[in-house]
MIBA-585758 format. One record per residue (C-alpha): residue in one letter; y, z, x. Coordinates in steps of 0.5 Angstrom, whole numbers, padded with zeros to 4 digits, always signed. Last residue first. Example, Ala and Ser with C-alpha at 12.3 -4.5 7.8 and 13.67 -1.06 7.14 Angstrom:
# MIBA-585758
s-0002+0014+0027 a-0009+0016+0025 
END
This chain:
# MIBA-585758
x+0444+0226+0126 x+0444+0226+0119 x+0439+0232+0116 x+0433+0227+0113 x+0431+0224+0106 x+0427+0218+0105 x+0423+0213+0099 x+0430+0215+0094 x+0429+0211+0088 x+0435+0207+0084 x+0433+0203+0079 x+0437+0196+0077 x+0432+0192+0077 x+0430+0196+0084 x+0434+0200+0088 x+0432+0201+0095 x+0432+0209+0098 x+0434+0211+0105 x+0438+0218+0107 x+0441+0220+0113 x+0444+0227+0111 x+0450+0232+0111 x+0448+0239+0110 x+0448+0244+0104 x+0441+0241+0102 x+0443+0240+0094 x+0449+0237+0096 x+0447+0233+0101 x+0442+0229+0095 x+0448+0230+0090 x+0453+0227+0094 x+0448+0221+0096 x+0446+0220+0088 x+0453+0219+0087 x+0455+0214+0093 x+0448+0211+0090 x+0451+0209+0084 x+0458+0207+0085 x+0454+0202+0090 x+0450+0200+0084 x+0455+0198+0079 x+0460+0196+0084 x+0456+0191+0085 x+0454+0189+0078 x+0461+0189+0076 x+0464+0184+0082 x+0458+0179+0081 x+0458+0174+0086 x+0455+0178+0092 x+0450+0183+0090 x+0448+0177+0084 x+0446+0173+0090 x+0447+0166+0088 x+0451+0164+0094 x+0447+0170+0099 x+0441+0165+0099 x+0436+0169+0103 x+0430+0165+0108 x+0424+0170+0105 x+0419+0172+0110 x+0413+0176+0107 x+0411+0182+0108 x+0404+0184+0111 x+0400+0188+0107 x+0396+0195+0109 x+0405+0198+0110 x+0406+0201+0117 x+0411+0206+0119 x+0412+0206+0126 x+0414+0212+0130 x+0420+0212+0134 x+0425+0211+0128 x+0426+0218+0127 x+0426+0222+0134 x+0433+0223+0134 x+0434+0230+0139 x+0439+0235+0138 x+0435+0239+0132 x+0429+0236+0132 x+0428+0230+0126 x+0422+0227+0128 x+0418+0230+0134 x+0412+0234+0130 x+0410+0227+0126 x+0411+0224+0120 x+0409+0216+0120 x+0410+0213+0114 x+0403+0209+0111 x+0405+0204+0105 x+0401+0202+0100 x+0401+0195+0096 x+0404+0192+0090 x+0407+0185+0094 x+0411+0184+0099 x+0418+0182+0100 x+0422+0181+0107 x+0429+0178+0106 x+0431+0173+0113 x+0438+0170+0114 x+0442+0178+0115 x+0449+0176+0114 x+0451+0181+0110 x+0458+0182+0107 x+0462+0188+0111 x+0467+0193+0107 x+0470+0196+0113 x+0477+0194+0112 x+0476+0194+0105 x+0475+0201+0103 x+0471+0202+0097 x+0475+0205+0092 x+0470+0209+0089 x+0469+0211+0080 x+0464+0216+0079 x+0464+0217+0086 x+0472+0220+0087 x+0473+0225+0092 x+0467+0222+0095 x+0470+0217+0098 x+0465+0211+0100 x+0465+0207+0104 x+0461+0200+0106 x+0457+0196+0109 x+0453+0189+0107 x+0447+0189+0113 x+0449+0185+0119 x+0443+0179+0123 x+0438+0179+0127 x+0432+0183+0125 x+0430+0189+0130 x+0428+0195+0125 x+0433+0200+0121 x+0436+0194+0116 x+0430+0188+0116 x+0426+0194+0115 x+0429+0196+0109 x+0425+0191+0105 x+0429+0186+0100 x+0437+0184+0100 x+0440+0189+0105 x+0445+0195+0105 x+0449+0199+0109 x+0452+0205+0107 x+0457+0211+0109 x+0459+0216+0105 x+0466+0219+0107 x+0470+0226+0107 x+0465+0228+0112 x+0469+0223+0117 x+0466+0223+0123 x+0469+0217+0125 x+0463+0212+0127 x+0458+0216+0123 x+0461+0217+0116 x+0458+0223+0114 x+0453+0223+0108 x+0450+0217+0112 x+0446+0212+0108 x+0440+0207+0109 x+0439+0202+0103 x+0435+0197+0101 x+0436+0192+0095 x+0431+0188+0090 x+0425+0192+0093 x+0418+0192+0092 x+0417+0199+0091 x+0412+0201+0095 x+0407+0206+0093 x+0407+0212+0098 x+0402+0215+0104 x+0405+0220+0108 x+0401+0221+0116 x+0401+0226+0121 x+0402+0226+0128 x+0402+0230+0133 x+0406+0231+0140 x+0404+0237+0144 x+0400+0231+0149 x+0408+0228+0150 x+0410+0235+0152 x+0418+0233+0151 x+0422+0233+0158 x+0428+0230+0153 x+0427+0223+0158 x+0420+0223+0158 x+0420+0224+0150 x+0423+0218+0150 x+0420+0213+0154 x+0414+0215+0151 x+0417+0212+0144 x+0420+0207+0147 x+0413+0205+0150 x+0409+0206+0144 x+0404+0211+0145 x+0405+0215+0139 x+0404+0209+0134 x+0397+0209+0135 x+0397+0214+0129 x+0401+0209+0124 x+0397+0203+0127 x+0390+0208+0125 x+0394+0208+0118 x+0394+0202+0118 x+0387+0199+0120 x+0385+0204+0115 x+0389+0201+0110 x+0387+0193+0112 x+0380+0197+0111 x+0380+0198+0105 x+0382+0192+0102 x+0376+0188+0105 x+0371+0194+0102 x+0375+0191+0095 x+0380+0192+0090 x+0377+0199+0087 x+0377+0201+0095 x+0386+0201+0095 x+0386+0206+0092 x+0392+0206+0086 x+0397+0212+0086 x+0396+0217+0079 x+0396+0223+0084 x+0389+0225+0083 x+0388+0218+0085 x+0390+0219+0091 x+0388+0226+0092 x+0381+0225+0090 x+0381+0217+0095 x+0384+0222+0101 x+0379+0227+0100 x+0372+0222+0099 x+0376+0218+0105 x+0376+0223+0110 x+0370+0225+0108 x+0366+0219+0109 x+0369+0219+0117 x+0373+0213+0118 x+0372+0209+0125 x+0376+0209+0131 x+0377+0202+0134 x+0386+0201+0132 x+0385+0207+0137 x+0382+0204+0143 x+0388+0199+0142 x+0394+0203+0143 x+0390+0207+0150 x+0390+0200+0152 x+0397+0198+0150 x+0400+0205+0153 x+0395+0203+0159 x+0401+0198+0162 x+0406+0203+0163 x+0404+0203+0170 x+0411+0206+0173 x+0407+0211+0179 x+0408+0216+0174 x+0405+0213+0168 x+0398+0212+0173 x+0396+0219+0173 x+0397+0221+0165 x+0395+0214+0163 x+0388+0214+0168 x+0386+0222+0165 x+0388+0219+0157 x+0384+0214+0159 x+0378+0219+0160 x+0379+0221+0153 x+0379+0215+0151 x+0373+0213+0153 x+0370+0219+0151 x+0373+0220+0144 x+0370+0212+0143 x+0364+0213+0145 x+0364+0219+0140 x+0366+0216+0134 x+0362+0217+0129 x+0361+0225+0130 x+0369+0226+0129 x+0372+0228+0136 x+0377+0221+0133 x+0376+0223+0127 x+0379+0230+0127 x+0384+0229+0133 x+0388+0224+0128 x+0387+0229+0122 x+0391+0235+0127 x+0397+0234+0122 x+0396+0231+0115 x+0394+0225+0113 x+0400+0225+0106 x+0401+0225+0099 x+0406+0222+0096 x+0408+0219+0089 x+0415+0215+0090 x+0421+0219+0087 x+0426+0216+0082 x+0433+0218+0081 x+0435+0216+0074 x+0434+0224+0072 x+0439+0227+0077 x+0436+0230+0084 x+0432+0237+0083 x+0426+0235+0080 x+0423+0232+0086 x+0427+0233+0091 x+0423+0237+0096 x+0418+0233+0096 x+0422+0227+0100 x+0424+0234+0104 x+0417+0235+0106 x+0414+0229+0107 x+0420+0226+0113 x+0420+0234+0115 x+0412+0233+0118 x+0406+0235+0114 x+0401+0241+0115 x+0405+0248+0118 x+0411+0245+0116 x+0407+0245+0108 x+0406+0240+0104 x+0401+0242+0099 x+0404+0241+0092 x+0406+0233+0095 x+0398+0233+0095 x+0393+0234+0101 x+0388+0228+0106 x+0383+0230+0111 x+0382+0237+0110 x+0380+0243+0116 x+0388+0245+0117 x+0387+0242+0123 x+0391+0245+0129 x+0399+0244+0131 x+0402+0243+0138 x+0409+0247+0137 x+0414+0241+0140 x+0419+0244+0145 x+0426+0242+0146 x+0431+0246+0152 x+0431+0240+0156 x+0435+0237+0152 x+0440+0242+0151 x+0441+0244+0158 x+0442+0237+0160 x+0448+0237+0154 x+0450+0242+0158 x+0451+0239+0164 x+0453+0233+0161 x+0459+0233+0166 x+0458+0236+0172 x+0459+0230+0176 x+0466+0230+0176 x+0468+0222+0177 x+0475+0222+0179 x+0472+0222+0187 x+0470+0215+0185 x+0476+0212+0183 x+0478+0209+0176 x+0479+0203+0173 x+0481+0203+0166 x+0479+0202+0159 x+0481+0203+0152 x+0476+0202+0145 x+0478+0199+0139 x+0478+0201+0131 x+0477+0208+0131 x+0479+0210+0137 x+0475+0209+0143 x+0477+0211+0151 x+0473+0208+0156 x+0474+0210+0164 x+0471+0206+0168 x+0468+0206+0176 x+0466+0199+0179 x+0459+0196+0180 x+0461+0191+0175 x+0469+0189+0174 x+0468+0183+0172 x+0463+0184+0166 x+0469+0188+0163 x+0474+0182+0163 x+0468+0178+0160 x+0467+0182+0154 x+0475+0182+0154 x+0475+0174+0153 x+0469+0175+0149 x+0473+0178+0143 x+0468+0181+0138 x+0465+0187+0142 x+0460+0191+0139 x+0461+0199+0141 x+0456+0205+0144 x+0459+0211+0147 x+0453+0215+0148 x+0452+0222+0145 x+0445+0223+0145 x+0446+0223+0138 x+0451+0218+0137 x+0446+0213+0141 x+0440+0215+0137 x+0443+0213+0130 x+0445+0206+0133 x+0439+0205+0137 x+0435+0207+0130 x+0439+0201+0126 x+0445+0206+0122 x+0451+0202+0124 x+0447+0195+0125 x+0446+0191+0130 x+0452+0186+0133 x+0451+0182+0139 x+0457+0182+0143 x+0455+0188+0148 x+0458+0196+0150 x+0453+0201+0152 x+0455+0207+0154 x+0454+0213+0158 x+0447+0211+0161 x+0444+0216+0166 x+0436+0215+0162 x+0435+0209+0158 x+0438+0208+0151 x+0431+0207+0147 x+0431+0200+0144 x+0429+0199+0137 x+0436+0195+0133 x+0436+0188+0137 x+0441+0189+0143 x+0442+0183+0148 x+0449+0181+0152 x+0449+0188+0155 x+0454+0190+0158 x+0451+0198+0161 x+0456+0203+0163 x+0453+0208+0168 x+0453+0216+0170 x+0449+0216+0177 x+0441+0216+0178 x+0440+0210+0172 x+0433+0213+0170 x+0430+0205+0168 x+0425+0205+0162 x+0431+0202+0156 x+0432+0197+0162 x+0430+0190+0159 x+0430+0192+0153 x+0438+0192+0154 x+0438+0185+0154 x+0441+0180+0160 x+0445+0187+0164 x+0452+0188+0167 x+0452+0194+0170 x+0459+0198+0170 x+0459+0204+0174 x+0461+0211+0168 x+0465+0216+0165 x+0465+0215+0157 x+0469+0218+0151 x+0465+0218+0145 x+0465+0214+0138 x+0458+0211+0137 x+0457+0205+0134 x+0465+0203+0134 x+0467+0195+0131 x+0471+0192+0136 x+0476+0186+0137 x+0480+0187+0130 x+0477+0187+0123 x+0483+0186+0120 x+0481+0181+0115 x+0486+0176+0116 x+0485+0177+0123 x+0478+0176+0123 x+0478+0170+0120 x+0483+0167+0124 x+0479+0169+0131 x+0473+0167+0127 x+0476+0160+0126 x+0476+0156+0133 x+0469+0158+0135 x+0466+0156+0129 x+0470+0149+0130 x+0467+0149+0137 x+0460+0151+0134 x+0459+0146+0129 x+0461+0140+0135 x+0455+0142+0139 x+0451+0143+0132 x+0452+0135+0131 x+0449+0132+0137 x+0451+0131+0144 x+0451+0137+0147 x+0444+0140+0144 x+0442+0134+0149 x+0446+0136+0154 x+0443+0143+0153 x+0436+0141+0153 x+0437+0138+0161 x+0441+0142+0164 x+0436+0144+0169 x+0433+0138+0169 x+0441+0136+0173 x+0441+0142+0177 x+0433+0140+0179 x+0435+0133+0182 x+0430+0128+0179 x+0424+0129+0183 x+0420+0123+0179 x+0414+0128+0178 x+0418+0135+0178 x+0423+0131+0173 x+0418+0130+0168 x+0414+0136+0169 x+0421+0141+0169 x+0424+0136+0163 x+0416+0136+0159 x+0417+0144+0159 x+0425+0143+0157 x+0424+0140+0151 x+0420+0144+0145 x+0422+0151+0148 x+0429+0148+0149 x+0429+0145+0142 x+0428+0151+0138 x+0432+0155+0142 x+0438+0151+0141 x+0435+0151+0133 x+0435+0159+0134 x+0443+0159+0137 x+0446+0155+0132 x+0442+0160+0126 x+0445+0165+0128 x+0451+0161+0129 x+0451+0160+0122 x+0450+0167+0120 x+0456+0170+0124 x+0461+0164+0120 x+0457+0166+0113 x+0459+0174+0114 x+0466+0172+0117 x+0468+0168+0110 x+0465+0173+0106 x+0470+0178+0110 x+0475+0173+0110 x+0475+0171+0102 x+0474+0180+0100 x+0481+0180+0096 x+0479+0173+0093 x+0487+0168+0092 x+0482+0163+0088 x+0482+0158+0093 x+0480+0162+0098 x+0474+0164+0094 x+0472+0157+0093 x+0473+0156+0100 x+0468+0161+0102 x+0462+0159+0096 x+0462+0152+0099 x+0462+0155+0107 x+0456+0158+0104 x+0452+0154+0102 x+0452+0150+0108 x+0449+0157+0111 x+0444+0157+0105 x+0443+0149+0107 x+0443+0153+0115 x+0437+0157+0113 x+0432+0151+0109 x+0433+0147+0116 x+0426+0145+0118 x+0428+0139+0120 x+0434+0136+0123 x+0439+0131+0121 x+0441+0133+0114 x+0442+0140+0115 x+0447+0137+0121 x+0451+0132+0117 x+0452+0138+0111 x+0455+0144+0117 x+0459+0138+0120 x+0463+0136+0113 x+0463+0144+0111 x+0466+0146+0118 x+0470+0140+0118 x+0473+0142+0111 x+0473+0150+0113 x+0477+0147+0119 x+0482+0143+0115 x+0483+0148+0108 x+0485+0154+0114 x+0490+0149+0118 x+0494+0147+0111 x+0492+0155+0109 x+0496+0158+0116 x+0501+0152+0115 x+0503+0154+0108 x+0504+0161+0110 x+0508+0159+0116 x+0512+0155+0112 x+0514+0161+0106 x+0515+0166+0112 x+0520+0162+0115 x+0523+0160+0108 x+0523+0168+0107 x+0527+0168+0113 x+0532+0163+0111 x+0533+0166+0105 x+0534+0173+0108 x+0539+0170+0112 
END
């Protein structure tokens, strides 16, 4: 009995790799015929690339081959999905004109650029990809779900395109949003419980982080059979329960519901207020000057840390606008037409954003890219940039300067941007006592960004750190860029040699790395960040005086991904690293550095929301 099980077993291994070697076959075969068939095709090369390194992984009997594997699958659909939508906006405009001239049946213009896609090689690529994730993704354990947020939700079904369609809706009753597209940047509109979506931002993406804290339920769906399960049941009640690794739902009736719930977290919000600051009389100040009376907690605990963190941390040089410099310019004598005109803006914005015109937020925006810089302003803030040993952008140029006053001015702008907005409304935060001052860092060109919990955020567990990691700036991690960061845990009881947890070690599939050149970057700070109950980070834009550049990434050759020494090398160093930042603030932190040949320099420290 035991042989015959044994053989059994033996049968259902070799047809499993018989099975797996013909589709990873096919895959490579189709993925080769399609990269030489279309144009511009340097990202679906790398996802060949890819398959390539996969299967070698497989052969060699490679722990993380279904992960890796799983990470290739999700970028060549990406890069599926943006060449269909490449040849839909290049031929579905002639099909409608065509087809209006000739009257053509309008059912069958309207399928007209997905019959084409059906007839080629990306078609064929995609059925192969559907067939292998469900295998991948058992042999990994990855299950049908990953939780963003864990919290119980009570809530009406509502299926939606994207969720930034909606993030300024007020959703009058408790409702669960299907949402087929979340980027990374949205604010979770009022009344929403739950977000629940197939697309996959990250953990640590600024959506993400304000879901946990306003105690939505956010989770990806990888199972499209469930997806659309949960969509059929639109406008019903229900009940959704997460656990660590799926979430439990059930229909519910409407006298179930109890309306009360939430109450106190209403309470908590509506109990947040913002202190409006005073300029202090100086247009730029040192780290040594940073103050809560003059700089915001993202300025404040970067300097804090100097001195304080192990000797192979590094610290950027800052210096920082502090609050009330905005104001300063803009009543400031050069500007005073453009005071005026805002200031009657103001009076339009204030009248018109009830009735639903949002409209005037790009307009005031614009007014304030068109202040100009008093000569004081830039004598202090040259002082205290050089006297910081930080290069001044005036040496290179009059050009160069302005393209950092046309940085900061975007800094201060961003005040007004809708998700932003709609945010402080929702809280009943004064949006008038919102001030904004501005940190000023050298970039470090990175080779590896970080953001990490001190906290794992989707268990709770404070035993864990939690990490993701991305090739180049960390905008692509915390911003709206398709695509998933590598992840991983950390214990903490054993940082100078980690056991990273498998199941939730994630490898990257992010196609775009951005890299920029030695430059200046200029952080937002303002008096609405980092409020006790309320995650306004991610809000504001940080903006750097040079544009970055777009670099398709090749996961195959990428030291990160290939060397397992070096890998663990720079992930046991920043477990070490995070612990000693937390430890040194007594609470759990949301911490972002990069790592560049091979140095850690930690760039932002604040409490974990």
């Amino acid at each position: 009995m035991l042989a015959q099980r044994c053989h059994m077993n033996l049968v259902i291994i070799l047809r499993f790799i018989i099975h797996f070697h013909k589709i990873m076959y096919f895959i490579s075969l189709v993925a080769e015929n399609l990269t030489l068939s279309v144009g511009d095709h340097e990202d679906l090369l790398y996802c060949l690339k890819g398959w390539n390194l996969a299967q070698s992984m497989f052969k060699s009997s490679d722990e993380h081959w279904a992960l890796f594997s799983k990470s290739v699958l999700d970028r060549t659909r990406l890069s599926l999905a943006n060449k269909a939508e490449a040849y839909h906006q290049l031929l579905q405009p002639s099909a409608e004109y065509l087809g209006t001239l000739l009257a053509v049946d309008q059912g069958a213009v309207d399928i007209f650029t997905e019959e084409i896609i059906r007839a080629g090689s990306a078609a064929s690529l995609s059925s192969l990809l559907n067939r292998l994730d469900p295998i991948l993704r058992n042999s990994a354990n990855l299950g049908s779900w990953q939780i963003i947020s864990p919290v119980e939700a009570v809530g009406y079904v509502v299926v939606v395109d994207q969720l930034l369609s909606v993030q300024n809706k007020s959703n009058s009753r408790p409702t669960i949003l299907v949402a087929k597209s979340v980027k990374g940047e949205e604010e979770i509109p009022d009344g929403a419980v739950a977000v629940l979506t197939p697309d996959m931002p990250d953990v640590l993406s600024h959506v993400s982080v304000r879901a946990r804290n306003s105690k939505v339920c956010f989770a990806t769906c990888f199972d499209l059979n469930i997806l659309a399960d949960i969509r059929k049941q639109e406008g019903k009640l229900l009940c959704l329960k997460p656990t660590s690794a799926d979430v439990v739902y059930s229909e519910m009736k409407d006298n179930e519901l109890v309306t009360s719930a939430d109450s106190n977290e209403a309470s908590s919000a509506s109990s947040l207020s913002l202190e409006r600051k005073q300029f202090s009389g100086r247009y730029a100040i040192a780290s040594e000057e940073f103050t809560d009376e003059l700089v915001g907690a993202k300025s404040r605990n970067i300097a804090h840390l100097k001195g304080k963190v192990p000797s192979w941390v590094n610290i950027p040089t800052s210096v920082a606008l502090p609050f009330g410099t905005f104001e300063a310019v803009l009543s400031d004598k050069s500007n005073q037409d453009i005071w005026v005109a805002v200031a009657e803006k103001l009076l339009v914005l204030k009248r018109k954003l009830y009735e639903g015109d949002f409209s005037l937020l790009g307009e005031i925006r614009n007014i304030v890219l068109d202040l100009a810089a008093p000569p004081q302003l830039i004598k202090e803030l040259k002082e205290k940039m050089q006297s910081s040993g930080m290069p001044w952008p005036g040496d290179e140029g009059a050009e160069r300067w302005e393209q950092a006053w046309m940085a900061i001015k975007k800094v201060w702008a961003s005040k007004w941007n809708e998700r932003a907005y709609f945010s402080t409304r929702k809280v009943k935060l004064d949006h008038d006592c919102l001030c904004m001052a501005v940190l000023v860092q050298e970039i470090v060109n990175a080779d590896y960004a970080f953001v990490i919990h001190t906290t794992n955020p989707s268990s709770g567990d404070s035993s864990e750190i939690y990490a993701e990691v991305v090739k180049g700036l960390g905008e692509t991690l915390v911003g709206a860029y398709p695509g998933r960061a590598l992840s991983f845990i950390c214990k903490k009881n054993d940082l100078k040699s980690p056991q990273f947890v498998l199941s939730d070690l994630g490898y990257p599939s992010k196609p775009i790395g951005l890299f920029i050149r030695r430059s200046i970057i200029f952080r937002s700070d303002s008096n609405g960040e980092d409020l006790e109950g309320y995650a306004g980070a991610g809000l504001y834009d940080s903006v750097p005086m040079d544009e970055e550049d777009k670099v398709v990434l090749d996961y195959s050759s990428d030291a990160l991904i290939v060397d397992g020494d070096f890998r663990h090398s720079i992930l046991s160093n920043i477990g070490v690293a995070a612990n000693a930042i937390e430890e040194l603030y007594g609470s759990p932190q949301d911490i972002e550095r990069v790592v560049k040949d091979g140095k850690i320099y930690v760039v932002q420290t604040r409490p974990q929301m």
